[in-house]
N, C-alpha and C positions, 0 to 999 in steps of 0.2 A: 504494500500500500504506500504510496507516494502523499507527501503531506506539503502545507505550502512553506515556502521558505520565507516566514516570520521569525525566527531568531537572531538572535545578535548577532552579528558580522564580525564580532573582536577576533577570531580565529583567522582573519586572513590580516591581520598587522605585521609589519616588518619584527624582526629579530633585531630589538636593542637593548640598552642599558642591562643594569646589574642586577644580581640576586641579592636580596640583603641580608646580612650576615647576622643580625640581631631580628628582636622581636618584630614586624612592619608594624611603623607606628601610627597609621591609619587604622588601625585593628583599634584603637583603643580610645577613638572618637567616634560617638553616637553615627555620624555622618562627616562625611568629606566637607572641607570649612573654606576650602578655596581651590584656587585652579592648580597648586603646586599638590595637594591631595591628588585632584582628581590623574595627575600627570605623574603623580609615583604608584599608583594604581596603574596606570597602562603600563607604567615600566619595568613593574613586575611583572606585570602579564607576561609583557610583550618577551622576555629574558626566559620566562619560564613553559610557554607554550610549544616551540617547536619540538624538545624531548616531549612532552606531552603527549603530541601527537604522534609521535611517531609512534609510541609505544602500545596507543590504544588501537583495538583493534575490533573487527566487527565477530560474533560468532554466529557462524550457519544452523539455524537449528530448521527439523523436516518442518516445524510449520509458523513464520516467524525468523527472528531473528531477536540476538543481543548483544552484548559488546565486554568486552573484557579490557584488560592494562595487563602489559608484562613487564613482570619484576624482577627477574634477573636474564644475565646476556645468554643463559641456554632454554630462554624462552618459558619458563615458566609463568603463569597466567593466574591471578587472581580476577574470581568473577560471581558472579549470584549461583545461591545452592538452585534457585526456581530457573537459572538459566541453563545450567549442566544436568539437571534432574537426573544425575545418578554420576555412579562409580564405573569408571571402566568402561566409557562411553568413547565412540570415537564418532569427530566432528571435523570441521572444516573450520579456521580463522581465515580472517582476511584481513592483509596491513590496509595501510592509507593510501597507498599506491594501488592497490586491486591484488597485489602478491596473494595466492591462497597458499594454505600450509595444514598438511594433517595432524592433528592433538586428539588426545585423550583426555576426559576426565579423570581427575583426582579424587580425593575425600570432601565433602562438606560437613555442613551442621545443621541440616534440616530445622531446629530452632529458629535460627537465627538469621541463616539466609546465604550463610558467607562459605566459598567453596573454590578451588583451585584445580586448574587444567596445564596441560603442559602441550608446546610443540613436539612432536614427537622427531622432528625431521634434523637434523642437526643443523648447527648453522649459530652465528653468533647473532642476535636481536636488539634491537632499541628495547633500555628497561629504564624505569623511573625507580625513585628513590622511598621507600617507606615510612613512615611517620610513626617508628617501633617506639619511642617514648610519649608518645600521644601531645603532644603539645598545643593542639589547636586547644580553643577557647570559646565562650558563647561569645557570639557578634562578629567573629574572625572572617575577613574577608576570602571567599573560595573562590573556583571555577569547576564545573564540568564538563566533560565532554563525553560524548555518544554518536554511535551510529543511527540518531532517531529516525525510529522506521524503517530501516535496515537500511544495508550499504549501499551508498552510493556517491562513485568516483566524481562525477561529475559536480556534486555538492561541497563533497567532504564531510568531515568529521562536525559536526553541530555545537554551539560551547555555549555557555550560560554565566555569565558573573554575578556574584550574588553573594551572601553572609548566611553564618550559622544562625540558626532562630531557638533551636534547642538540642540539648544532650545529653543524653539518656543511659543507660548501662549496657545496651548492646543494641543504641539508635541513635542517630544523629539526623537532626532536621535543617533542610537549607532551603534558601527560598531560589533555586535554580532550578526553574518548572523542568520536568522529565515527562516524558512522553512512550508510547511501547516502542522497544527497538534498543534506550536507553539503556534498560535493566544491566546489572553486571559492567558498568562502565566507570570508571574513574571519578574522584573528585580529590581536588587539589588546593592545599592552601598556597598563598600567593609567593612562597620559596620553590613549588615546582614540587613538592612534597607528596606523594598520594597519601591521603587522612580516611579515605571511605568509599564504599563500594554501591553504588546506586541498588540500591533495592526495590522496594514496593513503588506505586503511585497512588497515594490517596483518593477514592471517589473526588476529591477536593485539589483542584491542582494544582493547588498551591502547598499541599502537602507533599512533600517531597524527599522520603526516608531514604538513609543509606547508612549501611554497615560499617563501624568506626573499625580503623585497624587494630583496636585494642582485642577484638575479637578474631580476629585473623593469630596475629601474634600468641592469644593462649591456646590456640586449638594448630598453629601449624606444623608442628610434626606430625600430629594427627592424620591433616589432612596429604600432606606430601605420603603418608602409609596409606595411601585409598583407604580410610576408614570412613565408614558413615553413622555420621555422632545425629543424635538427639531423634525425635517422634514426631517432627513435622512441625510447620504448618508447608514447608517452603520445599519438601523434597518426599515422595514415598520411597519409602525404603522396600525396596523387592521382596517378591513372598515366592521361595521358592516350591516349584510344581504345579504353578499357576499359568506360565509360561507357554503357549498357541501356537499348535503347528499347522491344524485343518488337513489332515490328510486321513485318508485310510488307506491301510499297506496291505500286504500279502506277500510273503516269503518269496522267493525267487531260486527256482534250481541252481545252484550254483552260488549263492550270496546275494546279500541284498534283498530290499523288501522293497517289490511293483507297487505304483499310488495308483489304486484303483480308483476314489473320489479324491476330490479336492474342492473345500469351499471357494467360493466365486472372490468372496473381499478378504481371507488369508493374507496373511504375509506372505505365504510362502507361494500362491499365486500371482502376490503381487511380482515377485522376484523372479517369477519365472519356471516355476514348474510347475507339469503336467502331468496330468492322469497318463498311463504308459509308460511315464520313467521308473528309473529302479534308483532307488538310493541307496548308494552303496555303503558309506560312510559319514556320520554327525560328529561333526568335530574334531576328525580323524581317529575315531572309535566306530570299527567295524559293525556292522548289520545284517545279523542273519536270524531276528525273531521282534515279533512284535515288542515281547517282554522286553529286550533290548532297549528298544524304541522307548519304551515305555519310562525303563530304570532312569534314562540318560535325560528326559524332560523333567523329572520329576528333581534333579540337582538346577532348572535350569526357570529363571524367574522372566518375567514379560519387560521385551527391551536388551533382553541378554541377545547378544550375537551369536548366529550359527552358520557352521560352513557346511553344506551338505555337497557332498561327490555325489553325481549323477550317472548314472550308464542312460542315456540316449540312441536309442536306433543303433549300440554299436559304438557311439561316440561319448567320451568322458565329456564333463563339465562340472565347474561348482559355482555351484551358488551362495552369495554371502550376503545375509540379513538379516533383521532384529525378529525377535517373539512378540507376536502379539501376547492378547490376552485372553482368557477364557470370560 
């Protein structure tokens, strides 16, 4: 969905002045009081947005889109649990250039919202800097940036300037409207810092929550071990044996189990197979009984990937796709 281009323009300002090495001391007046304000505001910006962008990036997801920041140079990716909705998920990023890159998900915190993916492709990356001592403050001037509405080249990355409104235990509130598309995307105090990880959109849209790094920081070992912490509201966590093939088999002389039916909306239709093949292979665990079949879904949760080897007419193939659901 293509949205009109109403936000702020500040993402296309030249590259100048300086980062500042102390607290910005605009941060600590209600409002900007003259034009030298308003002009160490842009020169923060302006100093701290092209690593910004480089490093945020758009994520592919089958329906939609969201946006993640990579935090270190072998591509590691902090982003929304409700955008990677699961462990062990493999996805498509996209830089700012249009580059795509294959990743995997990591662990989340279903709680809380906050979850991590990696490039999986080697390569050294544009990564920004984390705010592991949590330094922002209420009123503290930020920026955003997102892929709002999914990616595209021809726009660029979207950005928002705006201040903290509130800060919570494991929520941070900015008045930098977010839009779908946003989710899992950056936000940044005006040293170029990343502070928080865009989450929800309030019915209200001026509600506009995002993930403080303090919650990244106690759960990131966690999450770097693919573990999946907490009971929701922001991610389900897999029920294994639940996990949707849609087929019915029957043994095959020789190995392998012929699909006699196959539901019409399956995954595994969608993917590409047909009443007549023979599957030879799930997973690279051979097949030669229903029970088989059977044992091997019953470890296997809806969203889990599977490779199935095919005998066609004669002819090998595999097919590789996600499990629906029952």
């Amino acid at each position: 969905m293509r949205f009109p281009l109403a936000w702020l323009a500040l993402g296309f300002l030249a590259c100048t002045g300086t980062a500042a090495q102390a607290r910005f001391y605009v941060n600590d007046k209600r409002s900007p009081e003259n034009l030298k304000d308003i002009e160490a505001i842009q020169s923060a910006l302006q100093h701290a947005l092209p690593a910004a962008r480089a490093a945020t990036v758009a994520v592919e997801l089958k329906e939609g889109s969201g946006s993640g920041v990579i935090v270190s140079a072998d591509g590691l990716i902090l982003t929304a649990a409700h955008v990677s909705m699961g462990v062990g998920k493999k996805l498509k990023v996209v830089m700012e250039d249009g580059t795509r890159h294959e990743a995997v998900t990591l662990g989340l915190v279903a709680d809380t919202d906050a979850a991590m993916m990696r490039i999986t492709e080697e390569g050294t990356y544009p990564f920004v800097e984390v705010d592991r001592d949590n330094t922002t403050r209420l009123g503290d001037w930020v920026f955003s940036l997102g892929h709002s509405g999914g990616f595209d080249k021809d726009r660029g990355l979207v950005l928002r300037l705006g201040r903290l409104v509130r800060i919570a235990n494991n929520t941070v509130q900015s008045d930098c409207m977010l839009i779908g598309g946003d989710s899992g995307g950056p936000l940044f105090d005006l040293d170029g810092k990343l502070i928080a990880i865009h989450s929800r959109v309030g019915t209200n849209l001026q509600v506009n929550n995002h993930v403080p790094m303090s919650e990244y920081v106690e759960h990131w070992d966690a999450m770097l071990a693919g573990e999946f912490t907490g009971e929701g509201p922001f991610a389900k966590k897999p029920e294994k044996g639940k996990g949707f093939l849609g087929v019915a088999t029957e043994p095959r002389d020789g190995g392998g189990m012929r699909v006699t039916k196959l539901g019409k909306e399956t995954a595994a239709a969608q993917a590409g197979l047909a009443v007549g093949d023979v599957i030879v292979s799930m997973n690279g665990e051979a097949l030669d009984s229903k029970e088989r079949l059977k044992e091997l879904l019953k470890e296997m949760a809806p969203g889990d990937e599977v490779v199935l080897e095919i005998d066609r007419a004669g002819e090998t193939q595999t097919l590789t796709f996600e499990l629906g659901e029952r």
